[in-house]
C-alpha positions as CSV (number, residue, x, y, z in Angstrom):
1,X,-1.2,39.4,17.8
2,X,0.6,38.1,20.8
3,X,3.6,40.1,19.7
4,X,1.4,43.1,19.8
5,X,0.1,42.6,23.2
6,X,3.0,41.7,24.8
7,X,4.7,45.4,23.6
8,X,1.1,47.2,25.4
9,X,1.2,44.7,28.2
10,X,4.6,46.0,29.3
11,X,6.7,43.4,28.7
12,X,10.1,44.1,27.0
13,X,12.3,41.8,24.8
14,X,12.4,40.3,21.1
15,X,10.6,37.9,19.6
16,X,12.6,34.9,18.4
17,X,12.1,35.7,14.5
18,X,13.7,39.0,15.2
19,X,16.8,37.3,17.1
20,X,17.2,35.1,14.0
21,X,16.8,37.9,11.5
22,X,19.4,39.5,13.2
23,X,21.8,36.5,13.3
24,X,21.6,35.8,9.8
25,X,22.2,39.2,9.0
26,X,25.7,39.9,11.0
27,X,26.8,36.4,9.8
28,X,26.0,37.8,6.1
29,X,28.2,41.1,6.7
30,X,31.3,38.7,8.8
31,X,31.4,36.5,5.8
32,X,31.9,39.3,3.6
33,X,34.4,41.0,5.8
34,X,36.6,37.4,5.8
35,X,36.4,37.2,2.2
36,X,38.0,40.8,1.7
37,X,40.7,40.3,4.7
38,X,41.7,36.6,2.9
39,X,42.0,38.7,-0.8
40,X,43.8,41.8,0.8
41,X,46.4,39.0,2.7
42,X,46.8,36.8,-0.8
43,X,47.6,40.6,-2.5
44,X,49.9,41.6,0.2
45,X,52.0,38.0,-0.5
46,X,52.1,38.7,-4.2
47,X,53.1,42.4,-3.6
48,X,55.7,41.4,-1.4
49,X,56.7,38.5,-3.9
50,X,57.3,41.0,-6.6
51,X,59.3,43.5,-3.8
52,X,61.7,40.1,-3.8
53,X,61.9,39.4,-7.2
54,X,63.4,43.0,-8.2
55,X,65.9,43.1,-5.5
56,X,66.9,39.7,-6.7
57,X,66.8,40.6,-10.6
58,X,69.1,44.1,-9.6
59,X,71.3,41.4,-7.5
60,X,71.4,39.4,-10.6
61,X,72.5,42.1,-13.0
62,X,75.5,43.4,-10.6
63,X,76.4,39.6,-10.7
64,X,75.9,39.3,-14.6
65,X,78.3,42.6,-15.3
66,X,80.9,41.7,-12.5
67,X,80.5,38.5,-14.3
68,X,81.9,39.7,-17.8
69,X,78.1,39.7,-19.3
70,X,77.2,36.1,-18.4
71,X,75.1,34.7,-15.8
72,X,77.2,31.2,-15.8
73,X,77.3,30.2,-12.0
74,X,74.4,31.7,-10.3
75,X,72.7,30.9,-7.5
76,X,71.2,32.7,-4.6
77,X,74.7,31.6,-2.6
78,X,76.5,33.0,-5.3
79,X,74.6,36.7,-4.9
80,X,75.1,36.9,-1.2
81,X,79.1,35.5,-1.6
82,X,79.3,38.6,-4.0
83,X,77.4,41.0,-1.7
84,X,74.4,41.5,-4.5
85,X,71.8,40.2,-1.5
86,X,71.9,40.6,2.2
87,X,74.2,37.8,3.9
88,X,71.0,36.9,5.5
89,X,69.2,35.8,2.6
90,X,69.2,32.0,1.9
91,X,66.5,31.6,-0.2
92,X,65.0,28.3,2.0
93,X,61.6,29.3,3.5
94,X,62.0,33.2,2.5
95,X,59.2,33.4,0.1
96,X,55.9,34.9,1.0
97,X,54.1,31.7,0.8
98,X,57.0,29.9,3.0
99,X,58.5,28.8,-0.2
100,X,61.9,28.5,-1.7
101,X,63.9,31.1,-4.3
102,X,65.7,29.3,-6.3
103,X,68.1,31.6,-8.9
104,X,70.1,29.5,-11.8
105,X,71.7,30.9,-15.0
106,X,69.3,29.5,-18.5
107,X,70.3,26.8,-20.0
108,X,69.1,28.3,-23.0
109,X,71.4,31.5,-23.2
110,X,74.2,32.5,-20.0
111,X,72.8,35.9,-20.7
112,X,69.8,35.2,-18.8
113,X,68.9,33.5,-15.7
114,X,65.7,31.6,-14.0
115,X,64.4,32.5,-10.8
116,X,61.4,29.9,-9.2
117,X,59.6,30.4,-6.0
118,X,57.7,26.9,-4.8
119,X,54.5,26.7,-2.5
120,X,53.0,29.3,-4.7
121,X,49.3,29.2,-5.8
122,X,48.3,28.6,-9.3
123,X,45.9,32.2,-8.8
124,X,49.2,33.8,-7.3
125,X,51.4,32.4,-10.1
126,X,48.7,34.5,-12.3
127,X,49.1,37.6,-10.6
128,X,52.5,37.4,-10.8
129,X,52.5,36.9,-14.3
130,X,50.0,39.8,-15.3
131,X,52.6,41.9,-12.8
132,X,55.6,40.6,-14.8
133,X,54.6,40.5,-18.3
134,X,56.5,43.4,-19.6
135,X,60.0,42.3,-17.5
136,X,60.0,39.0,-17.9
137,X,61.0,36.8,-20.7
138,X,59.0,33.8,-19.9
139,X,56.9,32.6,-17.1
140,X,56.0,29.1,-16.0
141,X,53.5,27.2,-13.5
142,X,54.0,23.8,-13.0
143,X,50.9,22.9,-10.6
144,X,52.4,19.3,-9.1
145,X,55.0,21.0,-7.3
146,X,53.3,24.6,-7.0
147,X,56.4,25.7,-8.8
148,X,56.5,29.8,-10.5
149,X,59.5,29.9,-12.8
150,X,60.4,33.5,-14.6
151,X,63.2,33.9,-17.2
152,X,65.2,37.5,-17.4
């Protein structure tokens, strides 16, 4: 009632209900907008991640046929030495989560080699595996060191 006369008596402005109506409602459409800006940022690392990994697995195959068909003796120092990666790339802190590369032939079989990124999430160690699954040979997550291993 007093919200109806004080709209006839002249007087302009809104009741505190409406304020807090209002409130709730933007902080309901920020928190939404957030939660899509933190999923498109967590794609955008993995996306990158995968950019990384096929520049390093062409590097690794130039090193594997310069290298009479074996992978014995690679590293990330060993790609740049040979020019397969930028002389720039060291592999310490490159990743997209701030992580290392780490490239080493399989102990398994020289044919192959392992390449791990560390300080990676166990839901961006997932999405890398679904991204992967028909390139790589094997995939590992080992969650006490946040450690993504793939075999190719």
């Amino acid at each position: 009632m007093k919200s109806i006369q004080k709209r006839l008596s002249g007087k302009k402005g809104f009741t505190l209900l409406e304020l807090i109506v209002v409130m709730v409602i933007i902080t309901i459409i920020a928190s939404q907008v957030i939660a899509s800006f933190k999923g498109a940022a967590d794609n955008g690392r993995v996306a990158a991640a995968l950019n990384s990994i096929k520049a390093i697995q062409t590097a690794a195959m130039g090193y594997f046929n310069s290298n009479g068909g074996s992978c014995t003796g690679i590293s990330t120092g060993a790609l740049v030495a040979g020019n397969f990666l930028p002389g720039t790339f060291t592999g310490t802190n490159t990743n997209p989560w701030n992580g290392n590369y780490t490239v080493s032939v399989n102990t398994n079989d020289s044919t192959k080699f392992n390449l791990s990124m560390t300080n990676i999430s166990q839901a961006d160690a997932t999405a890398l595996n679904n991204a992967l699954q028909n390139s790589a040979q094997a995939v590992n997550y080992v969650a006490s060191s946040s450690t993504w291993t793939g075999t190719f």
